[in-house]
C-alpha positions, 0 to 999 in steps of 0.5 A, spaced: 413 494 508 407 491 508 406 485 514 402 480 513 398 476 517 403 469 520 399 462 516 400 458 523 395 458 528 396 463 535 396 460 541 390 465 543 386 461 538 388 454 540 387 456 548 379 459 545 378 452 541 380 448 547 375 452 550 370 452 545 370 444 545 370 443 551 363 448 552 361 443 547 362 437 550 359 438 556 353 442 552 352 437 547 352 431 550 346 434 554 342 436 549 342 429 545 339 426 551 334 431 553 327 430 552 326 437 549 333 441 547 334 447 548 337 448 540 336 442 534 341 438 533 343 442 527 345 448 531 350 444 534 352 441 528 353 447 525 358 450 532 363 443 530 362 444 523 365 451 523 370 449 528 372 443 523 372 448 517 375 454 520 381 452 525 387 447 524 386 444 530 391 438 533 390 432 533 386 431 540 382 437 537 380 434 531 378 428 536 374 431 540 370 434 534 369 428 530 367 425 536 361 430 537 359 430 530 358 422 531 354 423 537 349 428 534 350 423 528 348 418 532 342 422 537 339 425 529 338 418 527 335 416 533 330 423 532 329 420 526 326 412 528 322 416 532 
């Protein structure tokens, strides 16, 4: 019998994404106000974007990784005007 992999997310996974965001909040909020980052903006993008397009996240995750999209959004904007 040939098993296949289960559709749902693991719980494993949902702990690892709650950790993931939460490592990101604390980061990238630092980062958008620093004068000289450590990372660009883009790869911050790129960490939320993968999580956004590879996980099924719940709603409050879906939250927080909105919310940080728009925060750097917003921080890339204001790195433009300058």
């Amino acid at each position: 019998m040939k098993r296949t992999p289960p559709s749902n997310t693991s719980a494993y996974e949902l702990l690892k994404t709650d950790a993931e965001l939460a490592h990101l909040r604390i980061l990238v909020d630092s980062e958008v106000h620093n004068v000289s980052p450590v990372f660009p903006l883009s790869y911050w993008r790129s960490r939320v974007v993968h999580i956004l397009e590879t996980r099924h996240l719940f709603p409050a995750q879906l939250a927080i990784a909105s919310a940080l999209m728009d925060l750097i959004e917003c921080a890339d904007g204001v790195d433009r005007l300058h």
